[in-house]
N, C-alpha and C positions, 0 to 999 in steps of 0.2 A: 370206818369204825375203828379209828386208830386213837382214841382216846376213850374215857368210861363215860362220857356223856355222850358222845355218837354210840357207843354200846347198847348204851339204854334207850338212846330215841330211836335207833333200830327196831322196825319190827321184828320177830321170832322169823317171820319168811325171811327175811333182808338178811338175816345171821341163815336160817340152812340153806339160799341160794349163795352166799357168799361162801361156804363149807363146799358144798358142792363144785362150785369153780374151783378151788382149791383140791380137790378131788379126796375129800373126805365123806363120801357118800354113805359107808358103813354106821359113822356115829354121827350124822348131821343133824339129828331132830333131835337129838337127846343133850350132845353139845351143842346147840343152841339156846337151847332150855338155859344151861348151866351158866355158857357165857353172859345172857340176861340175869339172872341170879347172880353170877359173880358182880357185876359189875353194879347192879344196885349194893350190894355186900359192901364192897369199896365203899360207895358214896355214901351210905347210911354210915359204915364205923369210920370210915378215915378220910372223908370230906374229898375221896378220889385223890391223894393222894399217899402212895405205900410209905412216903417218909413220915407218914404219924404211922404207920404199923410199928415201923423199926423204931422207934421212939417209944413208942407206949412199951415193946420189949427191951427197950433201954440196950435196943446194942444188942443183945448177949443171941448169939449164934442158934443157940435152941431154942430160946423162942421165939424169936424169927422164925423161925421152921413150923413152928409149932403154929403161932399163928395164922402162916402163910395155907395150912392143911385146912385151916376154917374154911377156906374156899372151896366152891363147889369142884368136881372131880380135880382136885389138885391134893394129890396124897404125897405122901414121903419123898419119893422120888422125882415127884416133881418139883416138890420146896428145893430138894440138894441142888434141883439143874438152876433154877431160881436163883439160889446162893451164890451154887458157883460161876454163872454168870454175871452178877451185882458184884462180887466180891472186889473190882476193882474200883468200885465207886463206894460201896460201902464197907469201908475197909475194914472195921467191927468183925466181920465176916469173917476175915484171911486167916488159915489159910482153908477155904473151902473146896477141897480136893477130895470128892467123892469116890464110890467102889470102883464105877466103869474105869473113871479117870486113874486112879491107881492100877487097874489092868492094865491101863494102856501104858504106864510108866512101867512096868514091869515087861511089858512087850516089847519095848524099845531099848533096857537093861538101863532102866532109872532106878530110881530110889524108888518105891514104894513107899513112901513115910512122908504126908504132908508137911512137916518142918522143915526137910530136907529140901523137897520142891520149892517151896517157896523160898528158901533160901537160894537156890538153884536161880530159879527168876528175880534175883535182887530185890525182891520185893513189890517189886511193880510188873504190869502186866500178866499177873496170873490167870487171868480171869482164859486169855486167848493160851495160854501154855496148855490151866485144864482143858479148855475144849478142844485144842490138838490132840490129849492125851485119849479124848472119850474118842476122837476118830480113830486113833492108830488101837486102841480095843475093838474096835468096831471092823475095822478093817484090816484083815492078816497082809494083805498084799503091801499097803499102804506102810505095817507100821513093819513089810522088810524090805521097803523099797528107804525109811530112814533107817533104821540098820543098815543097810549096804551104804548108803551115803555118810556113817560118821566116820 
């Protein structure tokens, strides 16, 4: 189901036995549902592919996000993980350094201030710097086992 048209030819069991291997068993009928509904969503507005989403928002960071919330249980936080994932392919985006992610720059005695970071990461590869940063939020051990290492 790694594409929106295996999505959709998926039956609703084929998506909650595939959740269930995954060991999502708490929201498996209901996140099924959604993933079926999202991915008709995709192909109804944007022909299954998300570069006419970011296109139709011409770029511009909020709506992108804004968009991306149309989707079934995909709210706020998940657009931000969204962005800051893409951000290095859709550069429109940069520098997309979300809350967690500033925690964690903060955890590590970064800058908290996206311009700063990005400028930090030369511009390129942000995308893997933010998801470091949401680990070392995530994880106290972690972000003072890089502490002890700079």
């Amino acid at each position: 189901m790694g594409t929106p048209a295996k999505m959709r030819a998926a039956s609703w069991q084929d998506r909650v036995d595939a959740l269930g291997r995954a060991g999502y068993k708490r929201y498996d009928e209901s996140t099924a549902t959604a993933l079926g509904d999202g991915a008709d969503l995709l192909h109804r507005e944007y022909g299954d592919d998300l570069r006419k989403l970011r296109d139709r928002a011409e770029g511009d960071p909020g709506r992108i996000r804004a968009a991306l919330t149309g989707f079934p249980r995909l709210g706020p936080v998940g657009a931000d993980i969204f962005c800051r994932e893409a951000q290095d392919v859709w550069t429109s985006l940069r520098p997309a350094i979300d809350g967690k992610a500033l925690d964690g720059a903060r955890r590590v005695g970064l800058p908290a201030d996206p311009d700063e970071l990005a400028r930090l990461a030369r511009g390129s590869d942000l995308a893997p710097l933010a998801a470091a940063l949401v680990r070392v939020a995530l994880d106290k051990s972690l972000a003072e086992a890089v502490r002890a290492a700079a």
